[in-house]
C-alpha positions as CSV (number, residue, x, y, z in Angstrom):
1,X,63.2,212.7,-89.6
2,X,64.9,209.7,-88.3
3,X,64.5,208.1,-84.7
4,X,67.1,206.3,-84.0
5,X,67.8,206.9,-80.8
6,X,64.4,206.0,-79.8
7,X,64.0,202.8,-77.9
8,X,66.2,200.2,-76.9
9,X,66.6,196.1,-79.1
10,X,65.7,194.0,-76.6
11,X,68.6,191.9,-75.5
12,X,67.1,188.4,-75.6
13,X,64.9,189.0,-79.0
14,X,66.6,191.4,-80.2
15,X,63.6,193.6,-81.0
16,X,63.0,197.3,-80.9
17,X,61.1,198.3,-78.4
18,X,60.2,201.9,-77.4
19,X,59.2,201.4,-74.2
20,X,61.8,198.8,-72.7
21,X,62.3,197.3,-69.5
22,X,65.7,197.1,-67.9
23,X,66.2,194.6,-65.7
24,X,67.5,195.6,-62.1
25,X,69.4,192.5,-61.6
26,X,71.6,191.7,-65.0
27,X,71.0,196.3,-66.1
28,X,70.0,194.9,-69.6
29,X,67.1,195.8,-71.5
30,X,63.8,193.8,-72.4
31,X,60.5,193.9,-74.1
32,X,57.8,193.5,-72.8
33,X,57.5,189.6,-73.5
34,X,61.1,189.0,-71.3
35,X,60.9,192.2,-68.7
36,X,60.8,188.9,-65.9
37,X,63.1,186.8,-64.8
38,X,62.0,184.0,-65.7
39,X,60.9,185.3,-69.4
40,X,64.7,186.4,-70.1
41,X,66.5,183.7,-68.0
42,X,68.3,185.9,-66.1
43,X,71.4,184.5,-64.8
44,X,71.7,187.2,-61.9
45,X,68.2,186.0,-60.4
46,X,69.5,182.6,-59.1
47,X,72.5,184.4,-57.2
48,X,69.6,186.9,-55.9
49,X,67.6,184.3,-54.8
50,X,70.1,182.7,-52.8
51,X,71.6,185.5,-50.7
52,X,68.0,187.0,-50.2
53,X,67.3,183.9,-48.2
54,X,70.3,183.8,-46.2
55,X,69.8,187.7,-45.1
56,X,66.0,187.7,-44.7
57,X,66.0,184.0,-43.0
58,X,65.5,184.3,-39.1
59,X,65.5,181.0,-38.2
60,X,63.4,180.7,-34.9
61,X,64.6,178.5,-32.4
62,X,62.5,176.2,-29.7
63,X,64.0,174.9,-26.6
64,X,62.8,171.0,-25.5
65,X,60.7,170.5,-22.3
66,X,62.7,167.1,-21.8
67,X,66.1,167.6,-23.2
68,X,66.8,171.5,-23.0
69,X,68.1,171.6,-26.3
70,X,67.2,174.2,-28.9
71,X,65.4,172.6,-32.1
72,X,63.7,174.8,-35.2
73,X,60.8,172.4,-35.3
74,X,58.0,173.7,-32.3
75,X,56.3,170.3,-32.0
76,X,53.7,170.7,-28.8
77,X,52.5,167.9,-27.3
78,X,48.9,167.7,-27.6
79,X,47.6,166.7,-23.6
80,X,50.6,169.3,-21.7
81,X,51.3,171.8,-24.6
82,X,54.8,171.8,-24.4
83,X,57.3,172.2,-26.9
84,X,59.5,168.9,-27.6
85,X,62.5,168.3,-30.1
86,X,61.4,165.6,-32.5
87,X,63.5,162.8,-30.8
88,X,61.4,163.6,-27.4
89,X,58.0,163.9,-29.4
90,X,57.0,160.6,-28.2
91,X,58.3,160.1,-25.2
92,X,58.7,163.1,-22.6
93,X,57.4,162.1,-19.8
94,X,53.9,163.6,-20.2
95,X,51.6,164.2,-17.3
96,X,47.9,164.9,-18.3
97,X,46.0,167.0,-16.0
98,X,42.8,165.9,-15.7
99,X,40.2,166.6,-13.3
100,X,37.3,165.6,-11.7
101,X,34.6,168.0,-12.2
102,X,32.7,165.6,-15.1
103,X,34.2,162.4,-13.6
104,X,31.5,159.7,-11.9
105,X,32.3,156.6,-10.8
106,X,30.2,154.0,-13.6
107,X,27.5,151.7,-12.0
108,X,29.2,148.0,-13.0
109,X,32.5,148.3,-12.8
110,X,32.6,151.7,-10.0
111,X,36.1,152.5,-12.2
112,X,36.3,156.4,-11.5
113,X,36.3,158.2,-15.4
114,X,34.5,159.9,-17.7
115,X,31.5,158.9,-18.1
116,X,28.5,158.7,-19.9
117,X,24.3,158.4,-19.2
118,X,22.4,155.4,-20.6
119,X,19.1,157.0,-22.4
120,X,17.3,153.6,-21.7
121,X,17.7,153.3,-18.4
122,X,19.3,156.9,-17.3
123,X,22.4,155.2,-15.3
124,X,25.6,156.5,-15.3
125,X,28.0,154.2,-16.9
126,X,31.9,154.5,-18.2
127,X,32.7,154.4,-22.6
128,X,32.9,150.3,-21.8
129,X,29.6,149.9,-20.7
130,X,28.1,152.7,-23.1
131,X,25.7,149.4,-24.8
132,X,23.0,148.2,-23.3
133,X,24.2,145.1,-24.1
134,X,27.4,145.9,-21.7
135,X,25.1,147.0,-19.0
136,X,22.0,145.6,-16.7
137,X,19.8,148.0,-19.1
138,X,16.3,147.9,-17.4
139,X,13.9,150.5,-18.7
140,X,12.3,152.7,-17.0
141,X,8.3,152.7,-16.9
């Protein structure tokens, strides 16, 4: 009994194989070592490729706070959260809103920001005159 129509050669080896793999892009067949792309260098895969990221590509686009124009880069500024083109990343005009509820006004030079408490001596002093050094630290008895 002969079986030669059993199988398919494999069309980059050349070798019988009864169980091939055809390829959906180039309709050839394969064994198992080249049923990929990559393992069969399929020419049709590159062209594939290609238009599968054109059609499947939505490019999002952002609209700049400052400028108005529409960018595909969603850069937020970190103190206002909003969305700048790269050109205006820097330089939009930002207004931090801040507010008062952990402000104090520090004991040496009464500038009104946040501020911090001196474990020494318990006074409430601004990041400047966090040190003791910076500050009339007297210690409490």
């Amino acid at each position: 009994m002969e079986f030669s129509n059993l199988g398919k050669n494999c069309s980059y080896c050349k070798m019988l194989d009864f169980l091939p793999f055809k390829c959906n892009l180039c309709n050839k067949f394969y064994c198992i070592n080249h049923r990929t792309y990559f393992d069969h260098e399929c020419d049709k895969y590159h062209e594939k490729q290609i238009c599968d990221k054109i059609n499947k590509i939505k490019i999002k686009k952002y609209k700049c706070y400052t400028c108005k124009k529409k960018t595909k880069f969603k850069i937020k500024c970190n103190i206002c959260l909003k969305i700048t083109c790269i050109k205006h990343r820097l330089n939009h005009k930002c207004i931090k809103i801040t507010s008062t509820k952990n402000k104090h006004i520090c004991s040496v030079c009464n500038k009104y920001s946040f501020n911090t408490l001196c474990k020494i001596c318990n006074q409430i002093v601004c990041i400047e005159h966090r040190y003791k050094n910076t500050h009339k630290c007297i210690k409490d008895n």
